[in-house]
C-alpha positions in Angstrom: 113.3 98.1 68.7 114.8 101.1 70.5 112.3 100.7 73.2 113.1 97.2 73.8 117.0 98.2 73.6 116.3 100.8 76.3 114.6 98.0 78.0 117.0 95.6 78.2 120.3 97.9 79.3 117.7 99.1 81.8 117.7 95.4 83.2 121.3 95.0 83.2 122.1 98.2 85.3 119.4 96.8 87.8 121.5 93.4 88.3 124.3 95.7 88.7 122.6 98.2 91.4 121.4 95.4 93.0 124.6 93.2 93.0 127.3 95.4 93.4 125.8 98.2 95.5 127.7 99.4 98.5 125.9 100.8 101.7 126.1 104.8 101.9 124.0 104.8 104.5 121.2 102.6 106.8 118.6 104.7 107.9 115.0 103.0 109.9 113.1 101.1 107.2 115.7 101.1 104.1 119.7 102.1 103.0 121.1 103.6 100.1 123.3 102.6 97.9 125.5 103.5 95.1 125.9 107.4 94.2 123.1 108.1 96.7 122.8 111.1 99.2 120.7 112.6 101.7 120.2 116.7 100.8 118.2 119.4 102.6 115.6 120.5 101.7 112.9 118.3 100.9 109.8 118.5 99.6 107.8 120.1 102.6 110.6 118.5 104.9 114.0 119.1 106.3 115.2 116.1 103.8 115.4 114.4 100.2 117.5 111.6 99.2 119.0 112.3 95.8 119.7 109.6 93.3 122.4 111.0 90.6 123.5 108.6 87.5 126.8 109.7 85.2 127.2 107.5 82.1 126.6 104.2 83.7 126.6 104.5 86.9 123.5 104.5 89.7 122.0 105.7 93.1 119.1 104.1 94.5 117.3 103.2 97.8 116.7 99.7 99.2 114.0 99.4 101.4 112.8 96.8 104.0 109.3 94.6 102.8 107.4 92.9 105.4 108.6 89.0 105.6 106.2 87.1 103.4 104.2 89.9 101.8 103.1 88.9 98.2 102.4 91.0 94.9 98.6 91.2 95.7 99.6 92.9 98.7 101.2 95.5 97.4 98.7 98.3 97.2 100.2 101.3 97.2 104.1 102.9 95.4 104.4 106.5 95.2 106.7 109.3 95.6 107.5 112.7 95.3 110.3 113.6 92.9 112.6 116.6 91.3 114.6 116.9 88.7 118.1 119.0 88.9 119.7 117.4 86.4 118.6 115.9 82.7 115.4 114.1 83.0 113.6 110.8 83.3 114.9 108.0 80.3 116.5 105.1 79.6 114.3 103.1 82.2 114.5 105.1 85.1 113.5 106.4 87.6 111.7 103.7 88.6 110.8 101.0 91.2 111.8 97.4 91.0 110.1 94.4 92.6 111.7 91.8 93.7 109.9 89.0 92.4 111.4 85.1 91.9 115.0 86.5 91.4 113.9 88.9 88.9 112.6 92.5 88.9 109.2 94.3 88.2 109.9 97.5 87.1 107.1 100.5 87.9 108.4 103.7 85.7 108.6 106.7 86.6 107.3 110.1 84.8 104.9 110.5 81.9 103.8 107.3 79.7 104.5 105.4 77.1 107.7 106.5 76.7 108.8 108.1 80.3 110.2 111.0 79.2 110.9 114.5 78.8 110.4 114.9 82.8 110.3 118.9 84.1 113.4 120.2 85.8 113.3 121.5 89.1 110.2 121.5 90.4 108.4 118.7 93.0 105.6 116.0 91.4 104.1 113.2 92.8 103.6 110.0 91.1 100.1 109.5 92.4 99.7 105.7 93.0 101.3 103.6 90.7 99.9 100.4 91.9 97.1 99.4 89.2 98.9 101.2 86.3 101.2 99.9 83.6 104.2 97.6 84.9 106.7 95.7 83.0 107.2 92.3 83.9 109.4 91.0 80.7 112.2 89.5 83.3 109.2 87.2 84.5 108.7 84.1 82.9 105.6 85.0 80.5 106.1 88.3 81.1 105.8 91.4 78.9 107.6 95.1 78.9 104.1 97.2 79.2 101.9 94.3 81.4 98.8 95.3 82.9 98.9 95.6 86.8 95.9 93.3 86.9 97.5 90.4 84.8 100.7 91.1 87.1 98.6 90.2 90.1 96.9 87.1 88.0 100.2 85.4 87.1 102.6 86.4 90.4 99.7 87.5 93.1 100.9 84.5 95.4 104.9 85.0 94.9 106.6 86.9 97.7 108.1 90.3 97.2 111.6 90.0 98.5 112.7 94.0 98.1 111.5 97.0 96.8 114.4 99.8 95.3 114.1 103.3 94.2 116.7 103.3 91.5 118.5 106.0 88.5 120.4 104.0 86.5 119.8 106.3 83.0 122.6 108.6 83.2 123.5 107.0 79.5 120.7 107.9 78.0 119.7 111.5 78.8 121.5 114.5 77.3 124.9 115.6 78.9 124.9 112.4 80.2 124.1 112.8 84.1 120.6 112.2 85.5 120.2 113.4 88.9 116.9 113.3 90.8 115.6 114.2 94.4 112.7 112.1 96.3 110.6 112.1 99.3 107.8 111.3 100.6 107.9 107.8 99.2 104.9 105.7 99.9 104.6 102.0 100.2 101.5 100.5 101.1 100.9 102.0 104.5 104.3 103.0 105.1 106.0 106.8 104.3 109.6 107.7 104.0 110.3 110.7 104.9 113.9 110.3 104.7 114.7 112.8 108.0 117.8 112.4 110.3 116.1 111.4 113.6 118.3 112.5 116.2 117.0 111.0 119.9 118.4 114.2 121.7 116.1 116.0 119.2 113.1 114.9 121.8 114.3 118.3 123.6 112.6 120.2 121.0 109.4 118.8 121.2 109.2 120.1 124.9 107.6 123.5 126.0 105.1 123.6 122.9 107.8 122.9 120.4 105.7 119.6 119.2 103.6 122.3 117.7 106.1 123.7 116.0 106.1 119.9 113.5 103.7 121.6 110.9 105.0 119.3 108.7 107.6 116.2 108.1 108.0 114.5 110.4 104.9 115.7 112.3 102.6 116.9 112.6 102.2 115.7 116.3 99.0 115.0 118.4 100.7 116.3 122.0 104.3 116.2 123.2 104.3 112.8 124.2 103.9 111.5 120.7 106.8 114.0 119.8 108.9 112.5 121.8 107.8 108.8 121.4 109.3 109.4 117.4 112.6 111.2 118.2 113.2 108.7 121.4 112.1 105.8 119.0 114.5 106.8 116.0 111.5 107.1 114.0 110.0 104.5 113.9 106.7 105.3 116.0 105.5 108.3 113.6 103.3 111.1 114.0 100.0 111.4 113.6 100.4 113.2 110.5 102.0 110.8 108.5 
């Protein structure tokens, strides 16, 4: 019973992200809303987006989905996250799939219960595509649905959005959950979450391209330096 209640105030702060979010900022590829911010560092980056829920309230990240792509698509959800205040609970961190006017939600930290999260220190998800997923907003649904019965039911429907979201401050202890990502993976596709200036195209000249050891490079040559600062980001590195 308390797991479903923790279920079911999860899905109500969803509808709320989801429907009353305002823009803190667009960015290539997604746009935060809510009591999100970008913060430096990152994980092995110059920046993180941090999500940060008081009581009731939320951050999260909405990001673009290719027009038309379906569940079975979906083949890959990661990210890299930290702790630096309370800890995973009440239903989030998590992802949420857009599915048929409802949400899928992918949790995030350790299962069954997704809790007790470490503090201050980076961990990555791994891919949780094929793992548990709780589908109970879908119409024969269930809260812990297997990925492959997911795929069985809804493979065909299209995936309108994909979000990031904290919504748990209520639950956790001291009543504020705050948590930094990066890296996020979907399918194919990494956010690195880093301001891409175009004037920063300068730096990649005279060797500086080899300085990119890491997020947002590493870079083949200078030209592919400067084809991602010049293109706002959107033509990455090699590395990525």
């Amino acid at each position: 019973m308390y797991t479903l209640k923790l279920a079911l105030v999860a899905f109500m702060l969803a509808s709320l992200a989801l429907i009353q979010g305002t823009t803190a900022a667009a960015a290539s590829g997604y746009t935060l809303f809510g009591d999100a911010t970008r913060v430096h560092p990152g994980n092995a980056s110059d920046t993180a987006i941090q999500l940060r829920s008081v009581g009731t309230t939320f951050g999260g990240i909405d990001f673009d989905t290719p027009t038309g792509m379906t569940v079975s698509e979906l083949t890959n959800l990661s990210t890299d996250y930290k702790f630096t205040a309370g800890s995973c609970g009440g239903g989030a961190p998590r992802f949420q799939i857009n599915v048929d006017g409802k949400n899928a939600f992918v949790y995030i930290g350790p299962p069954p219960n997704y809790t007790t999260c470490p503090a201050g220190v980076w961990l990555n998800t791994g891919n949780l595509v094929g793992g548990p997923v709780d589908t109970s907003q879908l119409p024969g649904g269930t809260f812990y649905d297997t990925w492959a019965h997911f795929v069985a039911a809804y493979g065909d429907d299209v995936i309108t959005g994909i979000q990031l979201v904290t919504d748990g401050g209520w639950a956790v202890t001291g009543g504020t959950q705050t948590v930094q990502v990066d890296n996020v993976r979907i399918n194919n596709t990494t956010y690195t979450f880093e301001d891409v200036v175009a004037s920063d195209k300068e730096r990649c000249k005279n060797g500086g391209w080899q300085d990119f050891t890491s997020s947002p490079g590493p870079f083949k040559n200078q030209g592919d330096c400067v084809s991602y600062f010049a293109s706002g980001g959107k033509n990455k590195g090699s590395g990525d």
